[in-house]
C-alpha positions in Angstrom: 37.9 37.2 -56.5 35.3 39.0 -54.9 32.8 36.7 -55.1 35.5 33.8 -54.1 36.1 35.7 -50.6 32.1 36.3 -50.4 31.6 32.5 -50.3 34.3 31.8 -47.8 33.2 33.9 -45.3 29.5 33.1 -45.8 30.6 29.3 -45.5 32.5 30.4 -42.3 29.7 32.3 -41.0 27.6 29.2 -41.6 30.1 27.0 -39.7 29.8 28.9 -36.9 26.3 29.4 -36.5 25.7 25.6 -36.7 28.6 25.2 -34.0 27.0 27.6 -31.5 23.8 26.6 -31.7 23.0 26.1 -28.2 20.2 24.0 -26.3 17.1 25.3 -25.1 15.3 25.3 -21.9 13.6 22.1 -21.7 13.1 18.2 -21.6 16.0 15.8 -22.7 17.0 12.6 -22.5 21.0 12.9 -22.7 23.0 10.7 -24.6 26.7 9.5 -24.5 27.8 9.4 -28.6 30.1 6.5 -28.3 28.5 4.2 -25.5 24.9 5.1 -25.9 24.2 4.7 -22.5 21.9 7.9 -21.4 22.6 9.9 -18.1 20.4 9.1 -14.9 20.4 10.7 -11.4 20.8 7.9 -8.7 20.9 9.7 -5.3 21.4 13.9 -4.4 24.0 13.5 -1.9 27.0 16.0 -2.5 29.9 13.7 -2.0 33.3 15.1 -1.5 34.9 18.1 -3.4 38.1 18.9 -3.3 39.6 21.5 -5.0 42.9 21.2 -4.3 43.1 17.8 -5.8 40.7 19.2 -8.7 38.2 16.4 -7.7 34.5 16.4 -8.0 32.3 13.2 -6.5 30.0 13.0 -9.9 29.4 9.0 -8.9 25.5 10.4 -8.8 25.2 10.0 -12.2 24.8 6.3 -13.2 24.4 5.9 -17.4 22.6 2.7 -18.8 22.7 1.4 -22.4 19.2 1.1 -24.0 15.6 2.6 -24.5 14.3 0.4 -22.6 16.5 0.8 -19.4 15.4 4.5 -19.6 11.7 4.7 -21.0 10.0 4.5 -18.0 12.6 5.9 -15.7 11.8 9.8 -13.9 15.6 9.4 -13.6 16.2 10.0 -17.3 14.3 13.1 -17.8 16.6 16.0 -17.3 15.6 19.5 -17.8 17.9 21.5 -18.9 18.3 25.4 -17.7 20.2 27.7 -18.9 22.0 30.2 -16.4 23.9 32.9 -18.5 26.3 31.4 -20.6 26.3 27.9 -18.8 23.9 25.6 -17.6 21.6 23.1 -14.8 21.0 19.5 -15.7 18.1 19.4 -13.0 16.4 16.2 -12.5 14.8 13.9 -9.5 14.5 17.0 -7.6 18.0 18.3 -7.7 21.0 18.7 -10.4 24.3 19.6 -11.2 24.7 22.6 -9.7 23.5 20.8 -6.4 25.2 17.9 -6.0 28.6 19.5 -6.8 27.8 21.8 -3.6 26.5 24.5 -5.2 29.8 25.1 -7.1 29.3 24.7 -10.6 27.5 24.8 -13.9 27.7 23.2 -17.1 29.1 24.4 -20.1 27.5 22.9 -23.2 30.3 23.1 -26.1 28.8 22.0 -29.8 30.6 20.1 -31.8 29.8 17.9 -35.0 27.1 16.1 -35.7 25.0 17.6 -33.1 27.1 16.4 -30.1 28.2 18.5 -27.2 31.5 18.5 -24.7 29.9 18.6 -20.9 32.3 21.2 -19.6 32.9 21.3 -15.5 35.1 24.5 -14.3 35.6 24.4 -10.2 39.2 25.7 -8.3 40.4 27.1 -11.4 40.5 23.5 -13.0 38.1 22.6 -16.2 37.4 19.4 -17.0 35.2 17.2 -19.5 32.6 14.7 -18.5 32.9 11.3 -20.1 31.2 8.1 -19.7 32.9 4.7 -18.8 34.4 2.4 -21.7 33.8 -0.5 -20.5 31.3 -2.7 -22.6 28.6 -3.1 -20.0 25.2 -1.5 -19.8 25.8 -0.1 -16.7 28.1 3.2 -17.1 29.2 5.9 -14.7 30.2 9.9 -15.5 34.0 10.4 -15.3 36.1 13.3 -15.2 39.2 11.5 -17.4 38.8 8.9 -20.2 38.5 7.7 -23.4 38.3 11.0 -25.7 35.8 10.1 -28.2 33.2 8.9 -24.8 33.3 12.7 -24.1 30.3 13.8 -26.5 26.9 13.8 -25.6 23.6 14.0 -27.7 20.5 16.0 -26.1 17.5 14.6 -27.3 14.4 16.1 -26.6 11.3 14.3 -24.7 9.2 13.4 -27.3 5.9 11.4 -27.9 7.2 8.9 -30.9 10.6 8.0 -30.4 11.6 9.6 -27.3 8.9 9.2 -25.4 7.9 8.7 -21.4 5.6 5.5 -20.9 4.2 4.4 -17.7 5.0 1.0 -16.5 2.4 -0.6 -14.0 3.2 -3.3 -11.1 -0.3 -4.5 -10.6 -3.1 -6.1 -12.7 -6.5 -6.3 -11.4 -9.1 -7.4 -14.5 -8.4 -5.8 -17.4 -7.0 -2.7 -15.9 -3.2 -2.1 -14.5 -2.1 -0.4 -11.8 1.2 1.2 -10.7 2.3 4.2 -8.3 4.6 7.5 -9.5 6.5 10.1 -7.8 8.4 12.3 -10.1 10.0 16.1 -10.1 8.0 17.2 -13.0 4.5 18.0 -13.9 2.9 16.1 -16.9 -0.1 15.9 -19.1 -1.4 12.1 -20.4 -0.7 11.4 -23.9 -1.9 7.9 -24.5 -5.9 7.0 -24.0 -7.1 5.1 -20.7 -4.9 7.0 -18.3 -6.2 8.3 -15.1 -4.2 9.3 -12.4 -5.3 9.8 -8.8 -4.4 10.3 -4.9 -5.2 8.6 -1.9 -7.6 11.4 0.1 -9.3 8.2 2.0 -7.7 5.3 4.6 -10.1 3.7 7.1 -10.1 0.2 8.8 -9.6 -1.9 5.5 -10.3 0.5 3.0 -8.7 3.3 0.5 -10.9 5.2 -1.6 -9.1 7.5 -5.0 -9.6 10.8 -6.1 -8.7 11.3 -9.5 -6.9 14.4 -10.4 -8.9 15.8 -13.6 -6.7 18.5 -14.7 -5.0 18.0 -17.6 -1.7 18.9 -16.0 -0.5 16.4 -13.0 1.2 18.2 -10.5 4.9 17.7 -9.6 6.5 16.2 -7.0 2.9 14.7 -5.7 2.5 10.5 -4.9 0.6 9.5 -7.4 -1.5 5.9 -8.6 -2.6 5.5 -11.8 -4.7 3.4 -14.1 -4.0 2.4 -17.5 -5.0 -0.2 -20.2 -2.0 -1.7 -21.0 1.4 -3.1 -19.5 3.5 -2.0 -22.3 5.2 1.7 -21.6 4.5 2.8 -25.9 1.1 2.6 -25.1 1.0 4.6 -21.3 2.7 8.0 -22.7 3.0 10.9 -20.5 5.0 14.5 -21.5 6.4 16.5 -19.1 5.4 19.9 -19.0 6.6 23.2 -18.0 3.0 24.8 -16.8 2.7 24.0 -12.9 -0.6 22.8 -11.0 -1.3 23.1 -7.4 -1.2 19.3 -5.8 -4.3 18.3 -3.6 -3.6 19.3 -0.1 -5.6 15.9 1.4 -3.0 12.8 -0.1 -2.4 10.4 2.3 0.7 8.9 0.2 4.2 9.5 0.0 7.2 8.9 -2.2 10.6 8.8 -3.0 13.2 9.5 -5.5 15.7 7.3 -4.7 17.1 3.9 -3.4 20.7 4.4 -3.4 22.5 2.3 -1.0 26.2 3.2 -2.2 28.5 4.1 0.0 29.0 8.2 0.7 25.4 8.1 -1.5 23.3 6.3 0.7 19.4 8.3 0.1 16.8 5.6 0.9 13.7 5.0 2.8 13.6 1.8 4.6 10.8 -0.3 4.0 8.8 -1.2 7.4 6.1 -3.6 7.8 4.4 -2.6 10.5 4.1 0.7 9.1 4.0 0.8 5.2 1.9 -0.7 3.0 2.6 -0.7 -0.8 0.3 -1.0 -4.1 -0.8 -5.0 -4.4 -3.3 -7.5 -4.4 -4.9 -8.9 -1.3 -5.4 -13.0 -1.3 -8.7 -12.5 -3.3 -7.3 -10.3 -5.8 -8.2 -7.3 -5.0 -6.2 -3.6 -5.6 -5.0 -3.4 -2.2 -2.0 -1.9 -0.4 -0.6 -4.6 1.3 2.5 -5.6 2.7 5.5 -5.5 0.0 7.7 -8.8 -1.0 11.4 -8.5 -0.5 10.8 -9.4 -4.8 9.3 -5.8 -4.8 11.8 -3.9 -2.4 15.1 -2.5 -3.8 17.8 -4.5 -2.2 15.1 -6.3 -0.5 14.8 -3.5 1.9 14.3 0.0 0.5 11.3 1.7 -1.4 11.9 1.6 -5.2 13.1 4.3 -6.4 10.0 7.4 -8.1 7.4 5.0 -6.2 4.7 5.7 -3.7 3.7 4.4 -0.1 0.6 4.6 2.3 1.7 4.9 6.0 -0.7 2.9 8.1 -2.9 5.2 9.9 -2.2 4.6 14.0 -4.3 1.9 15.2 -4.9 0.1 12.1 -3.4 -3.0 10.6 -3.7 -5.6 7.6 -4.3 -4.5 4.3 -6.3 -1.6 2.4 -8.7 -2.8 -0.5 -9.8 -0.3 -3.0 -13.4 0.6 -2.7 -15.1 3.3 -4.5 -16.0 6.2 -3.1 -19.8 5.7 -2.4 -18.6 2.5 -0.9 -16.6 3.9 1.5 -18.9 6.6 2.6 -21.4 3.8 3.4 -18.7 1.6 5.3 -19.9 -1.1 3.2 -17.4 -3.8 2.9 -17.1 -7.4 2.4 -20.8 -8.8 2.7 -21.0 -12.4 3.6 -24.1 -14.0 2.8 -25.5 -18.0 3.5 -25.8 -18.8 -0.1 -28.4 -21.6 0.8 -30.3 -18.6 2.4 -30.0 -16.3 -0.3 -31.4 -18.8 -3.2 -34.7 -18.8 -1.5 -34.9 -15.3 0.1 -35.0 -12.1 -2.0 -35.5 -9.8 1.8 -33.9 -6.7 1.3 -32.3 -4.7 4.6 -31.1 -1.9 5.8 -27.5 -0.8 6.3 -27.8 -1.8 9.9 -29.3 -5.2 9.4 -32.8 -4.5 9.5 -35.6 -6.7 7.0 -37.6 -3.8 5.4 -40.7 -4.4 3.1 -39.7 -3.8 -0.7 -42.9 -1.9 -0.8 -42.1 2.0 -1.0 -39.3 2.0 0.2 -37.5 5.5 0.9 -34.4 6.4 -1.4 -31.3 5.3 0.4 -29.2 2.4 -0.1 -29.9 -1.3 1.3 -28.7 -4.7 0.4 -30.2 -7.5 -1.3 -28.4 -10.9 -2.1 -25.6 -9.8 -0.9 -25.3 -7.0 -3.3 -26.2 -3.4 -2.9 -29.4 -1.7 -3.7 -29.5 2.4 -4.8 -33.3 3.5 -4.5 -33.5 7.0 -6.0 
């Protein structure tokens, strides 16, 4: 009998350990149990709140069915805070506790199979957080619904399965290109990742300086270089550890492109103004003027992406130059090619023909191509 009651209540015990387990600080991706869509921030306007009509504007959150609407999206990667015995869902720079006015937490409720009931209390009301029914990838967070769209997997950020993967917009060679702007600091996790900042514009030019730390610093307009276009092979991890950003980027960026009514957080594209991370017409890396194609709504800067502002004075596009290059000022060197197949001279920076006798260390140009004497 003894040993009967012994094994209930260490089963019970069990039961309840396994219910309560709560979530730890850190990096999810969270995910509705029925739809499968996973929870992204769109915009951090606090729409309206009333608490007399136990109402809360949570048409922020936007959910979207699929790994690959999400593997590549800042948007997706909530970190998750505890405060007490509730919690912050803080991602794209703001989170729950924002964007409900600075009026409420979470509470995270386990239940089986290692979901959890998102739990909103506010004017003495509590209320669950479910995602839509209907069967499209697009969803949206409701206060009301369906009961079994009401639990929610957190998944942690991971480097297999749930992983972060850099998608570029730009191919120059063998090398892609794309820009970032995200709330979190990161190391690189795949090979052939460098990432950089704009600390150079002149008359037609942008040099890079690559950030060499192994953490990449948060909330910082960021390019970077990788070897591939596929996300799998561009892995990033965000990181808790911080990094000071370079004080000398010239770039900017944005979170978000909402245009929704009461959630409208955008920055207008302008022309005569912005420049965006392209190609010029000979195929250059350049920032150059952005397509409608490129533009959100064929207006706004895309959301987590970067832009150069055109320093006053200047127009036309950047080209990427190196940074010797651009300390030089050399640029595009025209050459007679007729000339140049019967004369070898080699000349100074400013246009002088010098002897290639002795010549001093420096830098000079022969065919059309530069010469570093050492």
């Amino acid at each position: 009998m003894k040993r009967t009651i012994l094994l209930t209540l260490v089963s019970i015990l069990t039961t309840i350990q396994a219910t309560a387990q709560s979530v730890a600080n850190g990096y999810y991706r969270v995910q509705n149990n029925a739809s499968s869509r996973y929870i992204t921030v769109k915009d951090n306007a606090v729409g309206q709140i009333d608490y007399s009509s136990t109402n809360v504007d949570l048409s922020n959150i936007v959910t979207w069915r699929g790994f690959d609407y999400v593997k590549s999206n800042p948007a997706s990667i909530i970190y998750v805070e505890q405060h007490g015995t509730k919690y912050d869902l803080k991602v794209q720079g703001t989170g729950i506790y924002e964007i409900t006015g600075g009026r409420t937490y979470l509470d995270l409720l386990p239940r089986d199979g290692g979901t959890y009931l998102l739990s909103v209390t506010y004017g003495g009301f509590t209320g669950r957080l479910y995602d839509s029914t209907e069967d499209e990838d697009e969803g949206y967070v409701k206060r009301t619904g369906n009961q079994a769209y009401m639990y929610w997997k957190f998944i942690p950020v991971d480097t297999d399965n749930n992983y972060l993967g850099l998608q570029p917009t730009v191919q120059v060679g063998d090398s892609y290109y794309g820009t970032l702007y995200a709330s979190y600091p990161f190391k690189v996790v795949s090979e052939g990742i460098s990432v950089y900042v704009v600390d150079g514009v002149k008359d037609g030019v942008f040099r890079l300086q690559e950030i060499t730390d192994a953490v990449k610093p948060a909330a910082t307009p960021l390019v970077f270089k990788c070897n591939s276009n596929n996300p799998a092979q561009n892995k990033i991890m965000p990181v808790t550890e911080t990094t000071t950003a370079p004080d000398n980027n010239q770039l900017n960026g944005t979170y978000f492109a909402s245009n929704i009514e009461d959630h409208e957080v955008y920055v207008r594209y302008n022309e005569n103004t912005m420049r965006v991370l392209g190609k010029n017409d000979a195929g250059e890396l350049a920032f150059v003027k952005a397509s409608t194609d490129y533009l959100t709504s064929k207006r706004y800067i895309p959301m987590n992406t970067c832009w150069l502002n055109v320093p006053t004075g200047l127009t036309g596009d950047f080209k990427y130059v190196s940074r010797e290059d651009y300390a030089t000022g050399i640029r595009d060197i025209k050459t007679d090619s007729k000339a140049n197949s019967t004369d070898d001279a080699i000349y100074t920076l400013t246009g002088t023909r010098t002897s290639d006798k002795n010549l001093r260390p420096g830098i000079y140009i022969q065919n059309g191509k530069k010469l570093v004497i050492k």
